[in-house]
SERO-4910 file (N, C-alpha, C, O; in steps of 0.05 Angstrom, whole numbers):
BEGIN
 pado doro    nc1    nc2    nc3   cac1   cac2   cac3    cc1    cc2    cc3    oc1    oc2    oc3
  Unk    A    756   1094   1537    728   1103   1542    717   1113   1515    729   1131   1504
  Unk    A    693   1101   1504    682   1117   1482    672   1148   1488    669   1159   1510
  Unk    A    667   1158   1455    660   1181   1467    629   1191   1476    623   1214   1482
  Unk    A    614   1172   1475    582   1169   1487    582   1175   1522    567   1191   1534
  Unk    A    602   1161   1534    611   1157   1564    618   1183   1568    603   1196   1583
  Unk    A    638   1195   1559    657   1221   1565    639   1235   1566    633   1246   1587
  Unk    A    625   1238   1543    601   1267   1541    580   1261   1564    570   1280   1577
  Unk    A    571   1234   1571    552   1228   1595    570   1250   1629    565   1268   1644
  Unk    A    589   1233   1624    613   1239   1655    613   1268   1649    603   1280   1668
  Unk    A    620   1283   1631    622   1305   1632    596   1331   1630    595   1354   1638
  Unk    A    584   1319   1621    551   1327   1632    544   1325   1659    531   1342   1671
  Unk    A    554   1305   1667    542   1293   1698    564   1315   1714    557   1326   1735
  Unk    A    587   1319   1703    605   1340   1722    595   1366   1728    593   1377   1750
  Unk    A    585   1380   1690    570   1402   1696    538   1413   1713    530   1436   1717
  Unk    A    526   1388   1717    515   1392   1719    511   1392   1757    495   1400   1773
  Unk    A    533   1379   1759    547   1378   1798    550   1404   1794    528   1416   1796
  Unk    A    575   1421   1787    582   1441   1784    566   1465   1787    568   1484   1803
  Unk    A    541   1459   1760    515   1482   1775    509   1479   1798    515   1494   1816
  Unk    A    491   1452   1800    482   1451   1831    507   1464   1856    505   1484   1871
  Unk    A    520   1451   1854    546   1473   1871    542   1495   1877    535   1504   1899
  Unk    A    546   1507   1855    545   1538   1849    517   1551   1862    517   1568   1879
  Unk    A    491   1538   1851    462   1542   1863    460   1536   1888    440   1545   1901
  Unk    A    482   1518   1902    463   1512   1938    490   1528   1947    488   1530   1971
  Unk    A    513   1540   1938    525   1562   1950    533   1587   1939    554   1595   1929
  Unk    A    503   1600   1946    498   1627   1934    510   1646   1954    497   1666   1960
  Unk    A    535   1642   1965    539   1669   1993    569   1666   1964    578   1687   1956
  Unk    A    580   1643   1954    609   1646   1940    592   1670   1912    573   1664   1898
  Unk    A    604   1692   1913    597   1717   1889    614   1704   1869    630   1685   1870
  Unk    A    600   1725   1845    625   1712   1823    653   1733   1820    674   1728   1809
  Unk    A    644   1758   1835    675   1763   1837    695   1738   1848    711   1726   1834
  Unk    A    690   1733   1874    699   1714   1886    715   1691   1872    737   1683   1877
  Unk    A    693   1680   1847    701   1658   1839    722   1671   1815    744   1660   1813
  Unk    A    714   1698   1791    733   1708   1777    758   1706   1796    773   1687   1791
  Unk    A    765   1722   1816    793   1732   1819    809   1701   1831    833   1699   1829
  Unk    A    792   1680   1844    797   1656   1850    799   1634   1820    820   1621   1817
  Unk    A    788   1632   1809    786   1608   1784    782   1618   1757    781   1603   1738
  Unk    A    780   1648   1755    787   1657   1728    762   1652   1712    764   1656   1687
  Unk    A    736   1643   1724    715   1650   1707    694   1654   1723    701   1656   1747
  Unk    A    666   1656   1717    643   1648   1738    615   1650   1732    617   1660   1709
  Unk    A    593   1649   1736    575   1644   1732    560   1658   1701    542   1646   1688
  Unk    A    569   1678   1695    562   1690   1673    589   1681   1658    585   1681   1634
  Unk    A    608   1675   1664    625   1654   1638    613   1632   1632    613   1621   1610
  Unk    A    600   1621   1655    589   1593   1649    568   1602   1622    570   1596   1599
  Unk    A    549   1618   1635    529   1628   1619    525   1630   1589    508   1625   1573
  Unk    A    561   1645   1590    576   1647   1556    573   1624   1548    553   1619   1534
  Unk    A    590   1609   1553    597   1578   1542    571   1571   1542    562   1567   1519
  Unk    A    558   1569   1558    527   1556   1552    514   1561   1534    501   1542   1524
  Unk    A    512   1586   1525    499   1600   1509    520   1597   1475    510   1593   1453
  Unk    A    545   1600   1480    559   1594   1459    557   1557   1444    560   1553   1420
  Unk    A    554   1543   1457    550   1517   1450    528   1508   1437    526   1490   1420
  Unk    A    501   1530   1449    483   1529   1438    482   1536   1416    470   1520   1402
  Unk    A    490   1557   1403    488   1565   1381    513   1551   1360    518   1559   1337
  Unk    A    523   1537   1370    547   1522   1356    526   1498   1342    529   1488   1319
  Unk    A    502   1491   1364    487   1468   1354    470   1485   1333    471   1478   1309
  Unk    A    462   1497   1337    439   1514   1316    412   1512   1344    389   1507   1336
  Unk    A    413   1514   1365    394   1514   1389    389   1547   1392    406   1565   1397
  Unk    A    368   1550   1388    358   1589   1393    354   1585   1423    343   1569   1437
  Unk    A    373   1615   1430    377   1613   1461    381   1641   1460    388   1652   1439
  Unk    A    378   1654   1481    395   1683   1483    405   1676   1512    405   1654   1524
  Unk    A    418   1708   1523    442   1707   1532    427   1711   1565    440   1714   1586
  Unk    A    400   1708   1564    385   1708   1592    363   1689   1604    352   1689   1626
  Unk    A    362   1669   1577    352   1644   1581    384   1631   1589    383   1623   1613
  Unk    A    400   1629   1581    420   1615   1580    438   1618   1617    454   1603   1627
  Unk    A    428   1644   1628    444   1652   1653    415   1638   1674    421   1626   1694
  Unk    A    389   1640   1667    366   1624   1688    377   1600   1688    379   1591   1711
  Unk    A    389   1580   1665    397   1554   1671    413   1553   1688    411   1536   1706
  Unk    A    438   1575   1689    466   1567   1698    456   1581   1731    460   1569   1752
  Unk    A    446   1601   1730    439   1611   1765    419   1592   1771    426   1581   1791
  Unk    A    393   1581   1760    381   1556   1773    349   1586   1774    329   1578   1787
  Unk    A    346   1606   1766    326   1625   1769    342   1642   1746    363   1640   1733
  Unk    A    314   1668   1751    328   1690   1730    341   1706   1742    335   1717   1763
  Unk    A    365   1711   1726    389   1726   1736    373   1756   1761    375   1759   1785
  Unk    A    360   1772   1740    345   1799   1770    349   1780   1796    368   1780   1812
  Unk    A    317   1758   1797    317   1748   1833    342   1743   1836    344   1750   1860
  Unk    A    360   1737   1831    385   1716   1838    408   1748   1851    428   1750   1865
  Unk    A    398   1760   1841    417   1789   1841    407   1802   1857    420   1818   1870
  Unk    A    369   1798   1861    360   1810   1890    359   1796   1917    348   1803   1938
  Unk    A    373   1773   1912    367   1760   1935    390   1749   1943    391   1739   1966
  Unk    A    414   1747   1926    443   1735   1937    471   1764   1928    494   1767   1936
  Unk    A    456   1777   1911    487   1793   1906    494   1815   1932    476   1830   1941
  Unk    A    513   1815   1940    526   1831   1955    532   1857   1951    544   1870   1968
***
């Protein structure tokens, strides 16, 4: 497999992965920490860390609206437990 394909497939995974995460907002990210060892604000990290690996200006709350699918507050007034 070249590496044009991989980065497509693996884009296309993360980007399943959010949607996942966004149409099942009852799974918390404790939930997913003490289950899979990271979660929505790790994603956030890495998101935000990649960005700035590229030289992409991002902070650390634009970068969590992508990964929650809104801005982190509504998402925290309307799904956190």
């Amino acid at each position: 497999m070249d590496q044009q394909t991989q980065t497509e497939l693996e884009a296309a995974a993360f980007r399943r992965l959010l949607a996942h995460l966004q149409d099942n907002t009852d799974v918390q990210n404790i939930d997913l920490m003490n289950l899979a060892g990271f979660c929505r604000n790790c994603l956030s990290k890495w998101y935000l860390a990649a960005a700035e690996e590229k030289g992409v200006e991002m902070d650390y709350d634009k970068a969590r609206e992508f990964v929650y699918g809104m801005p982190y507050s509504e998402w925290k007034e309307k799904y956190q437990k």
